[in-house]
One Martini backbone bead per residue (centre of mass of N, CA, C, O) as a GRO file, in nm:
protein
  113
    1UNK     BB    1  16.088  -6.172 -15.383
    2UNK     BB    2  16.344  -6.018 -15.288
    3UNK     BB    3  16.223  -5.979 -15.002
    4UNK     BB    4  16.170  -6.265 -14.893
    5UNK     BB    5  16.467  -6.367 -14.925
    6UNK     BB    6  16.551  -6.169 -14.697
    7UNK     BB    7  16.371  -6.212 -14.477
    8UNK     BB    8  16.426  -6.534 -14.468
    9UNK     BB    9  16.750  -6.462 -14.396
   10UNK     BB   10  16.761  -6.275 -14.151
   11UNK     BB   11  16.583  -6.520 -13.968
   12UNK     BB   12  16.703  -6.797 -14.048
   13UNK     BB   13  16.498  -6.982 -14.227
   14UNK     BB   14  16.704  -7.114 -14.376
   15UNK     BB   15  16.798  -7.430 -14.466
   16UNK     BB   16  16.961  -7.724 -14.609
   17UNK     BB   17  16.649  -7.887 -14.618
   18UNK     BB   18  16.434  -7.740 -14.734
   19UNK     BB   19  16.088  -7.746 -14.728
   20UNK     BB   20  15.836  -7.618 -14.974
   21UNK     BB   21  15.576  -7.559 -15.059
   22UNK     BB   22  15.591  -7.521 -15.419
   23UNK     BB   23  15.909  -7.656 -15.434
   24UNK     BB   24  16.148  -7.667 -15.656
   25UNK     BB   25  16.469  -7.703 -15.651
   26UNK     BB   26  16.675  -7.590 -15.371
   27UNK     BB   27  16.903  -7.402 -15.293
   28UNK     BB   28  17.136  -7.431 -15.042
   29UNK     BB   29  17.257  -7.175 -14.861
   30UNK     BB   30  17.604  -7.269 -14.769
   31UNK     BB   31  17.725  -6.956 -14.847
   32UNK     BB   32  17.820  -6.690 -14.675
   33UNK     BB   33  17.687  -6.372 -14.555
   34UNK     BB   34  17.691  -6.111 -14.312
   35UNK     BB   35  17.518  -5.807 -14.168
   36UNK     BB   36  17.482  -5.593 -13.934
   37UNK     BB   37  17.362  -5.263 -13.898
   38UNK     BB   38  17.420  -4.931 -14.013
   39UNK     BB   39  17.372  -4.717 -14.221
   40UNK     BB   40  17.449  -4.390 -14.324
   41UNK     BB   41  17.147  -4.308 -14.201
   42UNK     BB   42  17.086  -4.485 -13.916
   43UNK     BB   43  16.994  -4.743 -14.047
   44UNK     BB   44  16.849  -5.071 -14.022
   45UNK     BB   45  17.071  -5.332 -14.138
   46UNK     BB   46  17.120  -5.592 -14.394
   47UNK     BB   47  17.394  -5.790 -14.515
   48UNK     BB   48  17.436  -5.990 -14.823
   49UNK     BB   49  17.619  -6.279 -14.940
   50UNK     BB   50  17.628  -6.526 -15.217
   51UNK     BB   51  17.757  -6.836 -15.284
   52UNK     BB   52  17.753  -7.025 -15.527
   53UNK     BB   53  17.506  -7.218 -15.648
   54UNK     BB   54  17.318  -7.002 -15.584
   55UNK     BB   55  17.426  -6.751 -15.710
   56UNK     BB   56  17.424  -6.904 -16.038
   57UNK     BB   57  17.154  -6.923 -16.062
   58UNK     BB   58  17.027  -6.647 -15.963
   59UNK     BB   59  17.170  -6.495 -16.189
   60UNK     BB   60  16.989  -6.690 -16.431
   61UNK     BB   61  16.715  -6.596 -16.344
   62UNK     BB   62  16.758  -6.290 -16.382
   63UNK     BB   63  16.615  -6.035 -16.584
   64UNK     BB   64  16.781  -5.860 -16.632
   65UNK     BB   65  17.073  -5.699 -16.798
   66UNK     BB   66  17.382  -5.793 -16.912
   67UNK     BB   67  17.702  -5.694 -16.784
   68UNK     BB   68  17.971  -5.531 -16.708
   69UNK     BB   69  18.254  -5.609 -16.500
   70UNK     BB   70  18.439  -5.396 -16.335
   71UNK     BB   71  18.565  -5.561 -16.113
   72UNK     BB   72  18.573  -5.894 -16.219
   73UNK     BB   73  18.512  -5.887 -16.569
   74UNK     BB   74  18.255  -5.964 -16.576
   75UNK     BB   75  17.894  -6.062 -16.530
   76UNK     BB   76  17.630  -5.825 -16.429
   77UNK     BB   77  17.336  -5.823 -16.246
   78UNK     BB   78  17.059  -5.544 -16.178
   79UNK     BB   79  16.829  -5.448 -16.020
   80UNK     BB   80  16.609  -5.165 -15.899
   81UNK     BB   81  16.701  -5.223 -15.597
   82UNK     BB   82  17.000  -5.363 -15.585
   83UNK     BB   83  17.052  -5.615 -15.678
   84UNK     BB   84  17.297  -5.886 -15.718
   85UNK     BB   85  17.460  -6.053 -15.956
   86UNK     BB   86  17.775  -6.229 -16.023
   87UNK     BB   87  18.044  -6.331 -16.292
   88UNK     BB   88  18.365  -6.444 -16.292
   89UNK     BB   89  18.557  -6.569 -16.501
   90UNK     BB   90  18.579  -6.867 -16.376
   91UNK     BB   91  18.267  -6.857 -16.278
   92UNK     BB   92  18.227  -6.697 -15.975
   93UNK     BB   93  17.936  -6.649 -15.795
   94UNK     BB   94  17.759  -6.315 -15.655
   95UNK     BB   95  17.519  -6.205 -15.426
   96UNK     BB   96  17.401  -5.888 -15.350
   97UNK     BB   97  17.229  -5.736 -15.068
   98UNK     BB   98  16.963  -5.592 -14.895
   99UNK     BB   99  16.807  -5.464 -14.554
  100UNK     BB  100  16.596  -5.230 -14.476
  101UNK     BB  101  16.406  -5.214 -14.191
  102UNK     BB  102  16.275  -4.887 -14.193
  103UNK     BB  103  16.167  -4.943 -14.510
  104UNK     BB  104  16.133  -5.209 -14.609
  105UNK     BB  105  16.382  -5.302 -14.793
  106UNK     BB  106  16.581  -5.366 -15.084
  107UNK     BB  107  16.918  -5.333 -15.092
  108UNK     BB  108  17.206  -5.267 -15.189
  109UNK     BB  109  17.488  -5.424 -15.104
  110UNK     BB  110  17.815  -5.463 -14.960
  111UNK     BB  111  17.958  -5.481 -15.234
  112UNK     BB  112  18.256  -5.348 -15.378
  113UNK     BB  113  18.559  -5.279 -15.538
   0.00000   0.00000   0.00000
């Protein structure tokens, strides 16, 4: 689920009403950032965050076990990927992964402390 995703934003595929079928209630990701560029390895990669409604579901949904955020003091959740989402004491979630294009793999984010 985590790689469609990425493929997804990294093509610009998600629009602000899009309509999917099989799918309900989608949260249109409103705000974020990218990075296109290559990690530390000289491969080509793309770092994304998320915030807002998005960012506070995604957090929500996430099976991982919810632990203390030592950057932000709330609770961060990260799945096996290195994806993640976190949750700082305000409420405002936040969402960070990559996409590595030569392992074709999701990668964790841009976001450090």
């Amino acid at each position: 689920m985590l790689r469609a995703i990425a493929l997804l934003l990294a093509f610009g595929l998600v629009a602000a009403h899009a309509h999917a079928e099989g799918y309900e209630n989608i949260v249109p990701i409103q705000e974020g950032f990218q990075q296109i560029g290559t990690n530390v390895d000289g491969q080509p990669e793309a770092g994304f965050i998320i915030y807002g409604a998005a960012a506070h579901q995604m957090f929500q949904m996430m099976q991982s076990k919810e632990e203390h955020d030592f950057c932000t003091e709330g609770k961060i959740k990260t799945d096996p990927s290195g994806f993640n989402c976190s949750i700082d004491p305000s409420g405002e979630a936040t969402c960070s992964f990559g996409y590595n294009f030569a392992t074709q793999r999701v990668t964790p984010g841009p976001l450090t402390c």
